[in-house]
C-alpha positions as CSV (number, residue, x, y, z in Angstrom):
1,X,87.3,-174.3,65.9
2,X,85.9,-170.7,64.9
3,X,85.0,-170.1,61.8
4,X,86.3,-167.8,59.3
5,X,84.2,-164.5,59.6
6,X,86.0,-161.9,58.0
7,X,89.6,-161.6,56.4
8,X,90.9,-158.3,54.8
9,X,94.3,-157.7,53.7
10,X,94.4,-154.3,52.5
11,X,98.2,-153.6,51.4
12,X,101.5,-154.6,53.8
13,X,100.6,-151.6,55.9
14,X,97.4,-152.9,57.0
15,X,95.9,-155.9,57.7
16,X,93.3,-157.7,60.4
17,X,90.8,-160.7,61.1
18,X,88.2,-161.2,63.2
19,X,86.6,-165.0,64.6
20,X,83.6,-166.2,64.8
21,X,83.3,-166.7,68.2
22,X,81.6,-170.6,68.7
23,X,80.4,-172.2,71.8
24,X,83.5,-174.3,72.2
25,X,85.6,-171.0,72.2
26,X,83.6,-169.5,74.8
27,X,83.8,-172.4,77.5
28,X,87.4,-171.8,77.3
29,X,86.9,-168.5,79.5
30,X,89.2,-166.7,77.5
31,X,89.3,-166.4,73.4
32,X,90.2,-163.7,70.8
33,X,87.6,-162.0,68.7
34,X,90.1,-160.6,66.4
35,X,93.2,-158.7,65.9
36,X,95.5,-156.9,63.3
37,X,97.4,-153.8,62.7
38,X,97.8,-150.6,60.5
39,X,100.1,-147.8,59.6
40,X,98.8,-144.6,59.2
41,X,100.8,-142.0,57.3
42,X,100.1,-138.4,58.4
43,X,97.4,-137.3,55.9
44,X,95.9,-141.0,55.5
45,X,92.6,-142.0,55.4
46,X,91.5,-143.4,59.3
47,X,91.0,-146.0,59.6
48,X,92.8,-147.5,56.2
49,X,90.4,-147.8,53.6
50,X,89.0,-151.4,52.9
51,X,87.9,-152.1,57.2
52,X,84.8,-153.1,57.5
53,X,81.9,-150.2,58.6
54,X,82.3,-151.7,62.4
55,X,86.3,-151.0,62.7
56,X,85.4,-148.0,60.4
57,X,82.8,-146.3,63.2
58,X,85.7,-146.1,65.9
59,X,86.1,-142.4,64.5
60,X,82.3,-141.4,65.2
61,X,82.6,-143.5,68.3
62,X,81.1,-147.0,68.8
63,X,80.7,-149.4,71.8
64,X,82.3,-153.3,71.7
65,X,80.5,-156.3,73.4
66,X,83.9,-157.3,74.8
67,X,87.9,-155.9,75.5
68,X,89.5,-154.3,73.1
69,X,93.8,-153.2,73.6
70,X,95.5,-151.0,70.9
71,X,99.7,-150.5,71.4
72,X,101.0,-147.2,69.4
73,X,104.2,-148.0,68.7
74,X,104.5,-144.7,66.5
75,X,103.0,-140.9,65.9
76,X,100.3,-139.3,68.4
77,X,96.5,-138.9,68.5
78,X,93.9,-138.5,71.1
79,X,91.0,-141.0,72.6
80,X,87.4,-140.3,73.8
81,X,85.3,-141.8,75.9
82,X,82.2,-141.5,77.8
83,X,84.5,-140.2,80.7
84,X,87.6,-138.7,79.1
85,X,87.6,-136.2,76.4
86,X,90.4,-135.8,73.6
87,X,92.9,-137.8,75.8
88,X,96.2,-137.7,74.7
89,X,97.5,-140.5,73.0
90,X,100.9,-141.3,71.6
91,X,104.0,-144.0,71.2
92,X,104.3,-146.3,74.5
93,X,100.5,-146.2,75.1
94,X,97.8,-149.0,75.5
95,X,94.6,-148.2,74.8
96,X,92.1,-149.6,76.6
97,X,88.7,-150.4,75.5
98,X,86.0,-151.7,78.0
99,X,83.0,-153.6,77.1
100,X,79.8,-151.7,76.5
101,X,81.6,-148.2,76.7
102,X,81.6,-145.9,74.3
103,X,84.7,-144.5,72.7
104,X,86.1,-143.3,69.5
105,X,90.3,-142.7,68.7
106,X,92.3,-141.6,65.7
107,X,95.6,-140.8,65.0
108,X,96.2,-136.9,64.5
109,X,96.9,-136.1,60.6
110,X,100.3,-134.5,60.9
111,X,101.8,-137.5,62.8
112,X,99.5,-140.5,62.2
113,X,100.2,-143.6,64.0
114,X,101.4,-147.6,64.5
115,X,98.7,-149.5,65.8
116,X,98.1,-153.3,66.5
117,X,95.2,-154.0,68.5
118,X,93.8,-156.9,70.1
119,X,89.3,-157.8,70.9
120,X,89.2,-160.4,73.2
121,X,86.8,-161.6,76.2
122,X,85.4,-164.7,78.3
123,X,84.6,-165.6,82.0
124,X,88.3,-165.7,82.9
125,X,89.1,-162.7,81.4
126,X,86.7,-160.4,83.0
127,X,87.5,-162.2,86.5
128,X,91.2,-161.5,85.4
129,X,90.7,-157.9,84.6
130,X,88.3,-157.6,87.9
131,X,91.8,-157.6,89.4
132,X,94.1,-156.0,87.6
133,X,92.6,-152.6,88.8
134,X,92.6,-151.8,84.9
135,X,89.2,-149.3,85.1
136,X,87.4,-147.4,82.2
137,X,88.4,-144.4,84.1
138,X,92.3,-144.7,83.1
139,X,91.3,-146.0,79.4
140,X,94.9,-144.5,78.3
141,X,97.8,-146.7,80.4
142,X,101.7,-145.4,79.4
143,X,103.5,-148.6,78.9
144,X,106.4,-147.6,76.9
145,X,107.9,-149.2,73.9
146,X,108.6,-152.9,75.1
147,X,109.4,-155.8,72.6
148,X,107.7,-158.2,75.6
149,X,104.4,-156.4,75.0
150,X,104.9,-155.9,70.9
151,X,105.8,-159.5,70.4
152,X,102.4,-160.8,72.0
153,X,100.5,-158.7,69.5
154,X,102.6,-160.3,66.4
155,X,102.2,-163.8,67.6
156,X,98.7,-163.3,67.4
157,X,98.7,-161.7,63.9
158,X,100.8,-164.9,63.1
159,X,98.2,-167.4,64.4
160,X,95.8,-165.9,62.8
161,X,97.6,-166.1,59.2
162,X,98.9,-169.2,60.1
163,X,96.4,-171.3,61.7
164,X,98.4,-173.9,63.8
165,X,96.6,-176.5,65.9
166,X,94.8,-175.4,68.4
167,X,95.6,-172.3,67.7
168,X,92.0,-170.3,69.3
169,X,93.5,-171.9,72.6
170,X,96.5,-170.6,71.7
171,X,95.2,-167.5,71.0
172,X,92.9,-167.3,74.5
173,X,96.3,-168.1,76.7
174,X,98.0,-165.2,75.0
175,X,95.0,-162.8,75.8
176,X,95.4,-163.7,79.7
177,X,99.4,-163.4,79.3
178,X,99.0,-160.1,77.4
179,X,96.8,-158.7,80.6
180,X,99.3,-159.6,83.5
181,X,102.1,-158.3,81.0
182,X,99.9,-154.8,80.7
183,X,99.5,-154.6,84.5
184,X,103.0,-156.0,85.1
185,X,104.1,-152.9,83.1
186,X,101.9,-150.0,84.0
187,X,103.6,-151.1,88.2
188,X,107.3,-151.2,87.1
189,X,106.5,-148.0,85.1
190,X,104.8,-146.1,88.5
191,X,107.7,-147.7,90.4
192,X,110.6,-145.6,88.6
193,X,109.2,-142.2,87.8
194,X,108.3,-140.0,84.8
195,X,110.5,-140.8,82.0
196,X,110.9,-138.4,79.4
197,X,108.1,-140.0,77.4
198,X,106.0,-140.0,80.6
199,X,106.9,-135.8,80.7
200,X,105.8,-135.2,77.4
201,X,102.6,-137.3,77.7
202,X,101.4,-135.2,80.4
203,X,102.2,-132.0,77.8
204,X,100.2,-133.4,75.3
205,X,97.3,-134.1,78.2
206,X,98.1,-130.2,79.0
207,X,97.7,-128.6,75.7
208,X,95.0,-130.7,74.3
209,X,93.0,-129.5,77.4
210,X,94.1,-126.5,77.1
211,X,95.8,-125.2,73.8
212,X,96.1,-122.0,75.3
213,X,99.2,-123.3,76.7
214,X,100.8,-123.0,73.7
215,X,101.2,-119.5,73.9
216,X,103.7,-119.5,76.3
217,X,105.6,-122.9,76.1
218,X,108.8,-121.1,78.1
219,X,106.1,-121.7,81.5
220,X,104.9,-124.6,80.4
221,X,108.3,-126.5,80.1
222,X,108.9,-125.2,83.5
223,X,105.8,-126.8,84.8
224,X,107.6,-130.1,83.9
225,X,110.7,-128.7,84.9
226,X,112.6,-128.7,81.8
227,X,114.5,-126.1,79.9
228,X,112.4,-124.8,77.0
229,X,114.8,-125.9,74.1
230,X,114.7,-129.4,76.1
231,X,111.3,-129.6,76.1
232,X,110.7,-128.9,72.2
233,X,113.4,-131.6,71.0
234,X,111.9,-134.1,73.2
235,X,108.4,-133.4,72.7
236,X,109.3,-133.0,68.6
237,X,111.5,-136.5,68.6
238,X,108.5,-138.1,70.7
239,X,105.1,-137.0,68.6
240,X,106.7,-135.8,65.4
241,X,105.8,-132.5,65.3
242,X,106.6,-129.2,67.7
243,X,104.4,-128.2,70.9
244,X,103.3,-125.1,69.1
245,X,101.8,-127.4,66.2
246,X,100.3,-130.0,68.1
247,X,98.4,-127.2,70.2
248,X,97.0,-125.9,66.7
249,X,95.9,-129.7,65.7
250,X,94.2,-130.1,69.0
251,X,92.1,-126.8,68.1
252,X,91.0,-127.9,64.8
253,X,90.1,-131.1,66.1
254,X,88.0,-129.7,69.1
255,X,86.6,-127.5,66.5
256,X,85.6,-129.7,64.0
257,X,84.0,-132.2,66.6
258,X,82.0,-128.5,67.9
259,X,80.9,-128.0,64.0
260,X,79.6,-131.9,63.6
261,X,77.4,-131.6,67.4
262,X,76.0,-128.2,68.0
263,X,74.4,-125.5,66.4
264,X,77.3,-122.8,67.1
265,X,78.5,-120.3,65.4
266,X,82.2,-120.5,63.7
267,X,82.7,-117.2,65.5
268,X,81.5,-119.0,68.7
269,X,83.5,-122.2,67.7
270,X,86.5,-120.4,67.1
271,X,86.5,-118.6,70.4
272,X,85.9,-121.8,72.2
273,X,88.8,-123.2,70.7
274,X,91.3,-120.2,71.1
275,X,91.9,-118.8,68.1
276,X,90.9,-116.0,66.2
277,X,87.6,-115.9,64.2
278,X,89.6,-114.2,61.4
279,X,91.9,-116.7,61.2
280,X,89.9,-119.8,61.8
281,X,88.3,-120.6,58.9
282,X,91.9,-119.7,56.7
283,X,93.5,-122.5,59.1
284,X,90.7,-124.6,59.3
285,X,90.5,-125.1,55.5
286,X,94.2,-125.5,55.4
287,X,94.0,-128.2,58.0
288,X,90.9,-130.2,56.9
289,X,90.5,-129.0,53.6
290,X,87.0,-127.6,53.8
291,X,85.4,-124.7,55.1
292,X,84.0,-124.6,58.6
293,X,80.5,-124.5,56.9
294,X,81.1,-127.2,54.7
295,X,82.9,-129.3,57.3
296,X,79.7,-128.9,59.4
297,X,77.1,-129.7,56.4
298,X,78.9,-132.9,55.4
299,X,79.4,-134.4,59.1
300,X,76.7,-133.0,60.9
301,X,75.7,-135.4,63.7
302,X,72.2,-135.9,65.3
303,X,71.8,-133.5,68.2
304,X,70.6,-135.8,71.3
């Protein structure tokens, strides 16, 4: 049985454990490493304070020795990866994390986020995943909101409160069911077109890429072939916050990652980013709540 490695209950809005994984565990071919869940009000703290520094480095981007899936069930953010930058990421979609790949995540701060999120690995699991078709290079798969898929994720927060007998075989047998449920998902979703989640996903993909778009909203809603007043209410009733406004947090958060890894210029930055120098660093400090100097002085990475 694995042993206890590390428990943290933070509040009722927050709570994970992870397993020592043991020998025994592994020559079952498929265990859990650990799981849990957190809701992050807009304006929180990512992730909630009291994680431990290795869920606490997903921010500044980390690599995981095994599989890692996280369900939104709530609010929007974006996902990066050593192939995808700032992907879009919002309610319906499954993260997923790839052994030895790097990535980061976070929710955005005006919308935060639901997450629960599940580590797990073994023989049969990578053999499994070998042919699901599941690659690094579609980390972000929209599943929509499905009790089938939440439910797997809150019997394994039960086992591990719980502890019934058996319960790391338990535990492995819902990892593989969780993976054909995924996969059985992501087919009956490409089998009956965009839904109106699927639509604004692929805004939120356009104006994090480009948050130009945002300037003229009345041509991008007819990229997707909706009406413009259509197009806000869903998008607003799907992420929490207008097109318009989720453009402006995808600027601040390109910027801010520009201020941490090079030596540009605000001015530069700011350009880059597609706003004007004179009103960066007003909306900047409003966003972040520090300067763009003293943004870049506190969280200056190492330059490679």
């Amino acid at each position: 049985m694995p042993v206890l490695d590390e428990f943290i209950t933070t509040d009722k809005d927050s709570w994970f454990r992870y397993l020592l994984v043991t020998p025994k565990a592994k020559s079952l071919g498929a265990y859990v490493r650990g799981a849990g869940f957190a809701s992050v009000l807009p304006r929180s703290p990512y992730p909630p304070n009291g994680h431990s520094n290795g869920h606490a480095s997903v921010m500044a981007g980390r690599t995981l020795p095994c599989y890692q899936f996280v369900y939104i069930t709530h609010g929007s953010g974006v996902f990066s990866s050593q192939t995808h930058q700032n992907e879009p990421v919002g309610a319906g979609d499954m993260i997923m994390v790839f052994p030895q790949v790097w990535h980061r995540y976070a929710p955005l701060p005006d919308t935060g986020w639901r997450e629960y999120w599940i580590e797990f690995d073994g023989d049969y699991v990578r053999r499994l995943m070998t042919q699901t078709g599941f690659t690094p290079d579609s980390p972000v798969q929209y599943l929509g909101i499905h009790d089938s898929i939440l439910d797997l994720f809150l019997k394994a927060l039960a086992w591990l409160k719980n502890e019934p007998p058996e319960y790391p075989l338990l535990l492995g047998s819902l990892a593989t069911q969780m993976i054909a449920q995924a996969l059985s998902t992501a087919k009956w979703q490409s089998q009956n077109g965009q839904s109106d989640a699927a639509i604004i996903r692929e805004a939120r993909r356009w104006l994090i890429h480009d948050p130009g778009s945002a300037e003229n909203l009345s041509d991008l809603a007819s990229q997707l072939n909706v009406s413009y007043s259509t197009f806000r209410h869903r998008f607003k009733a799907e992420t929490g916050i207008s097109p318009r406004q989720f453009a402006l947090e995808a600027r601040i958060r390109k910027a801010s990652n520009l201020l941490a890894r090079t030596e540009a210029a605000p001015h530069a930055i700011a350009e880059l980013c597609g706003m004007e120098s004179h009103y960066f660093s007003k909306w900047f400090k409003k966003k972040i709540g520090l300067t763009p100097t003293a943004y870049r002085q506190r969280h200056r990475q190492p330059m490679n």
